[in-house]
C-alpha positions in Angstrom: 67.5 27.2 33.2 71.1 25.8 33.0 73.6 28.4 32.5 76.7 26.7 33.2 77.1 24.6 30.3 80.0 24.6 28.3 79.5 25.2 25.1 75.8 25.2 23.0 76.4 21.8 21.8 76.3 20.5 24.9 73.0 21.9 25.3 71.2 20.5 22.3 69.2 17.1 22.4 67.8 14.5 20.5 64.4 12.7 21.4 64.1 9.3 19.8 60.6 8.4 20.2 57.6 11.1 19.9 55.1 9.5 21.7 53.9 10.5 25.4 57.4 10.6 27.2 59.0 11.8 24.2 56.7 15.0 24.3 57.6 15.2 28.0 61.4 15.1 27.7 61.3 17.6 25.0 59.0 19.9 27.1 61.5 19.5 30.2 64.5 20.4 27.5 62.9 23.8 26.5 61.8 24.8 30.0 65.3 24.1 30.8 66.8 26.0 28.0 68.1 23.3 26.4 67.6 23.0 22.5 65.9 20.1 20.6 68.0 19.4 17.8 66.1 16.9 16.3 63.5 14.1 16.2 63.4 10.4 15.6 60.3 8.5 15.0 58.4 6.0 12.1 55.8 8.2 12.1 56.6 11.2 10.3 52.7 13.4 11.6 53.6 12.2 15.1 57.5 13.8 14.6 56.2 16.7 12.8 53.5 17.6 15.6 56.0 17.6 18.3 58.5 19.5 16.3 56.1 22.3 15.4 56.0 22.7 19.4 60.0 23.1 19.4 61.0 25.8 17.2 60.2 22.8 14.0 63.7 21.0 14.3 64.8 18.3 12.0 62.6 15.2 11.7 63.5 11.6 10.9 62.5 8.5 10.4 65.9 7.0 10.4 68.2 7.2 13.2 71.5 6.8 11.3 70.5 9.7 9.5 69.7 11.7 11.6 72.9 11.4 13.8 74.7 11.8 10.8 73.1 15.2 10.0 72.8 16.1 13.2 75.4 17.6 16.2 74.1 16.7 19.4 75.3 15.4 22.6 72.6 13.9 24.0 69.9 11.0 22.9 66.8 10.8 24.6 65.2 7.1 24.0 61.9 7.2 24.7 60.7 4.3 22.6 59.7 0.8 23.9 61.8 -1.0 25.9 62.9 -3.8 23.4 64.2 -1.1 21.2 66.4 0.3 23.7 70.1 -1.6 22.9 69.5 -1.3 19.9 69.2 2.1 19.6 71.7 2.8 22.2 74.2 0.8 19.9 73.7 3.2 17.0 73.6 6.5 19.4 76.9 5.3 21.3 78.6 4.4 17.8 78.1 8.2 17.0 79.3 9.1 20.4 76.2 10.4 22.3 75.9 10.4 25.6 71.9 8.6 26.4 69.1 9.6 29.0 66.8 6.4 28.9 63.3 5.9 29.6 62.8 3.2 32.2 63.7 -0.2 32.1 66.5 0.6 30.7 66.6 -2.6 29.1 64.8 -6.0 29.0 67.3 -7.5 31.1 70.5 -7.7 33.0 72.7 -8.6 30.0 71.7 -5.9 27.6 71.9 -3.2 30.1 75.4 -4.6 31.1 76.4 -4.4 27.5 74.5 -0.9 27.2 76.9 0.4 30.3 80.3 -1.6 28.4 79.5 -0.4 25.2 79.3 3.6 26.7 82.5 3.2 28.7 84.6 1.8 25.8 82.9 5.3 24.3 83.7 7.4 27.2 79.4 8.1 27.3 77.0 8.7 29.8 74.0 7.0 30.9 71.3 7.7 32.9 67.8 5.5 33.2 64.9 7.8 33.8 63.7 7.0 37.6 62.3 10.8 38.3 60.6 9.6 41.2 63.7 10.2 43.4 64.1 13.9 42.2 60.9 15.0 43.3 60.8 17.8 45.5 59.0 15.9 48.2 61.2 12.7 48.0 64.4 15.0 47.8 63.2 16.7 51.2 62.8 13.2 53.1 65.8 12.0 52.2 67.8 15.3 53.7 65.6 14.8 56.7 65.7 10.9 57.2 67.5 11.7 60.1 64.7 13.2 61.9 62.8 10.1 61.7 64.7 8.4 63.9 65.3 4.8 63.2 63.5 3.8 60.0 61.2 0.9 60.6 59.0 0.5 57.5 58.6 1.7 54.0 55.6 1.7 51.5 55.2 2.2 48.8 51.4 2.0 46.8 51.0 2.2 43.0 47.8 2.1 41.8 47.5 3.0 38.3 45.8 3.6 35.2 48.6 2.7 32.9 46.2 -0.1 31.3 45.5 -3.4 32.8 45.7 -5.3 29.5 46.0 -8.9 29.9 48.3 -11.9 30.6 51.9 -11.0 29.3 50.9 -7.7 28.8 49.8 -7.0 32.6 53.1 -8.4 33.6 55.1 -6.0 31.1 52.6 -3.2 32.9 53.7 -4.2 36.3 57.6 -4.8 35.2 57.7 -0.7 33.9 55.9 0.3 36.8 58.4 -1.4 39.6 62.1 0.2 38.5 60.8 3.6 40.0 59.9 1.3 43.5 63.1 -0.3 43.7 64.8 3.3 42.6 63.3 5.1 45.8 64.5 2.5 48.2 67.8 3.1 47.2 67.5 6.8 47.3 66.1 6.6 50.6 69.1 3.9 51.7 72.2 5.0 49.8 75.3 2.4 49.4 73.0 -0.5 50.6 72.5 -3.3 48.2 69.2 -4.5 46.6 69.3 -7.8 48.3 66.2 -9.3 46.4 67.3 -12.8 47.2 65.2 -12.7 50.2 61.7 -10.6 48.6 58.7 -12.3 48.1 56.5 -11.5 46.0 52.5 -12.4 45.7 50.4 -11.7 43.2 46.3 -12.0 43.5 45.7 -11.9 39.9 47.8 -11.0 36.8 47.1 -7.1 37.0 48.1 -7.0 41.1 51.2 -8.0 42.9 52.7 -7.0 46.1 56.6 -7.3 46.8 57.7 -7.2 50.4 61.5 -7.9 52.5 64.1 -6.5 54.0 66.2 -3.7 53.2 68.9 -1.8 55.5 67.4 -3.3 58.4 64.2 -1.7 57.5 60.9 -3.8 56.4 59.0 -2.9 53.1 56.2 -3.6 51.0 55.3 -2.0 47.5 52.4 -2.9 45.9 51.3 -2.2 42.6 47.8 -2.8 40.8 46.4 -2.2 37.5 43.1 -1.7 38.5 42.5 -0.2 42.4 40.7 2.8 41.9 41.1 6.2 42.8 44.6 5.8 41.0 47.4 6.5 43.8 51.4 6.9 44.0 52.5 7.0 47.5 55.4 6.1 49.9 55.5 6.2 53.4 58.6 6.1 55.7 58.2 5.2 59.2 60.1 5.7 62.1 60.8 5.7 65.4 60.6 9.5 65.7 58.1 10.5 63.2 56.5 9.4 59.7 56.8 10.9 56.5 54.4 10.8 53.5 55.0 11.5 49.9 52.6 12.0 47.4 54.2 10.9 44.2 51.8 12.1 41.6 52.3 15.4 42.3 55.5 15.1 44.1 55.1 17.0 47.4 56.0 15.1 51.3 55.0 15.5 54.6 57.0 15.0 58.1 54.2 13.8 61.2 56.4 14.3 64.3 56.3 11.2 67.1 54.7 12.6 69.7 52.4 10.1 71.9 49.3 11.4 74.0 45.6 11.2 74.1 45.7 14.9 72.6 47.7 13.6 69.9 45.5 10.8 68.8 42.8 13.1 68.7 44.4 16.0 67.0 46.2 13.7 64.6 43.6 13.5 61.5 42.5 16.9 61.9 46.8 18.0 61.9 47.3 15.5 59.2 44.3 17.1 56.7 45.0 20.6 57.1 49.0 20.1 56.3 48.5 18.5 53.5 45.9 20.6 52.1 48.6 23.3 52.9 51.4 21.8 51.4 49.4 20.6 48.5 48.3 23.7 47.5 51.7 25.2 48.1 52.9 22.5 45.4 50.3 22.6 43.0 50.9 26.6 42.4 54.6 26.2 42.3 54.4 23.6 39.6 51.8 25.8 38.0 54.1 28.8 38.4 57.0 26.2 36.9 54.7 25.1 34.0 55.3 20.9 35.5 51.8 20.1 34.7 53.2 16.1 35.4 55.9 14.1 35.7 57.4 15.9 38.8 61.0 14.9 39.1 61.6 14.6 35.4 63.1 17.9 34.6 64.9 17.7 38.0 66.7 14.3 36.6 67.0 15.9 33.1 69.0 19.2 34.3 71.3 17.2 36.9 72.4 15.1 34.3 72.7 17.7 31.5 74.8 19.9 34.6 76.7 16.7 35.3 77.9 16.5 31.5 78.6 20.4 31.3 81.0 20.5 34.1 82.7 16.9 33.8 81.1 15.1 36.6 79.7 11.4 37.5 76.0 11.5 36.2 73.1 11.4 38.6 72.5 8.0 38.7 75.3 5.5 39.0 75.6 2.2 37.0 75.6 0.1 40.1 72.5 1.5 40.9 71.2 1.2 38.1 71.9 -2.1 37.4 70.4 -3.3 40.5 67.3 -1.5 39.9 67.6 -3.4 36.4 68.3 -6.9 38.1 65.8 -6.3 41.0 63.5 -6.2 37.9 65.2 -9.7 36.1 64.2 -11.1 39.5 60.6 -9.7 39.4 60.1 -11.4 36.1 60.8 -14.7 37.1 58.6 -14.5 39.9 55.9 -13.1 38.5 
């Protein structure tokens, strides 16, 4: 629950878009205590569903309307990605602040004018990259330190999201890579995604792996439409010890560095039973929490909602967020 907000309207939301993230935004906003104040969407059963699970708020099909009728502060946009400036025009014309599902935009340009247009309106804006509020990422990052001199980072996507075909793998892939580029700056904070030097390959149409340099440290991040079991990992290594985070269900795990023939042999056995540990530790605090997926979300929600209560810088900046969104420009083209 947040319980330093201001005033109730700054505690009311609108979710644009009823569809699979738009159910999950609005579920984050009532575990948070957060009221819906109304939903957006051309399908009027679809609306109607959702608001039934919300305490029935206002539905519309028009977005004008709606804003018109309705006092909120915040727009979620949870609609398809080529819809996103233009729904951000109408939202920032009625002087709503705007938590965005990711990309933000289809390129550079419209996110630039997305980020002009809310600070001519005095507006927030925050792209949804949950990822980096996960429990587990959020506890590697305080503890990078102990890892001594970061060497390599991973990170491995496979998922069912739909391989689909030509243009429509590579729009696949292209959702699926902001939350990549996202953790590495997390990890490396005030360093630049210098892209210019990434390469990127790409097997088929449904698989591609990116790899470079960033902050002195190598990476790869691969992502494929159609590896199975379905995975979300990262893995940090360093000089002084490895960490492991499980992004599915958002937990992580610190291996110290110790050498030795002991070590070697103890390593897997070590390895299994802390995860199983932590694992299970995580699944019945999410179950305790009612997160039943998308670890992170509510995390990024309630910073952001905290950061417009009290006056402060949201949680993610627009330089980062336009690199993530330009990191992406760059994907296209070499995809």
């Amino acid at each position: 629950m947040i319980e330093d907000a201001a005033t109730t309207k700054d505690l009311r939301g609108i979710i644009v878009g009823a569809g699979l993230m738009g159910r999950w935004h609005a579920a984050s906003l009532r575990a948070l205590g957060i009221g819906v104040a109304g939903i957006v969407d051309n399908d009027s059963t679809v609306a109607a569903v959702l608001a039934a699970q919300h305490g029935n708020p206002p539905c519309f099909s028009d977005l004008d309307r709606c804003l018109s009728e309705i006092d909120a502060a915040v727009m979620h946009i949870c609609t398809p990605a080529a819809s996103h400036l233009p729904i951000a025009k109408t939202a920032l014309a009625h002087d709503a602040h705007l938590i965005i599902e990711k990309p933000l935009a289809r390129d550079g340009a419209e996110a630039e004018l997305i980020y002009e247009l809310a600070e001519r309106s005095n507006r927030m804006v925050c792209p949804v990259l949950q990822f980096a509020y996960q429990t587990g990422v959020s506890h590697v990052h305080d503890n990078l330190h102990k890892l001594g001199i970061i060497n390599r980072v991973e990170i491995n996507i496979a998922s069912a999201g739909g391989p689909g075909q030509g243009e429509q793998a590579q729009e696949v892939l292209l959702e699926i890579a902001p939350h990549g580029f996202f953790l590495i700056q997390r990890l490396f904070p005030g360093s630049d995604l210098a892209f210019e030097g990434w390469h990127l390959r790409s097997t088929r149409e449904t698989e591609c792996k990116i790899s470079g340099l960033h902050a002195d440290a190598a990476f790869d991040f691969s992502i494929s439409l159609t590896s199975r079991p379905t995975r979300c990992e990262m893995t940090v290594y360093g000089s002084a010890g490895t960490a492991f985070c499980n992004l599915f269900h958002g937990y992580s795990l610190i291996e110290t560095g110790a050498t030795g023939r002991a070590q070697k042999i103890l390593q897997p056995i070590k390895r299994a039973s802390s995860e199983l540990a932590i694992s299970a530790f995580n699944l019945t605090r999410r179950a305790l929490q009612k997160e039943p997926a998308y670890p992170g979300l509510r995390a990024l929600i309630a910073s952001f909602y905290r950061a417009l209560a009290q006056g402060r810088p949201g949680p993610i900046s627009k330089d980062q967020s336009l690199a993530v969104v330009r990191a992406g420009d760059w994907m296209r083209t070499a995809l």
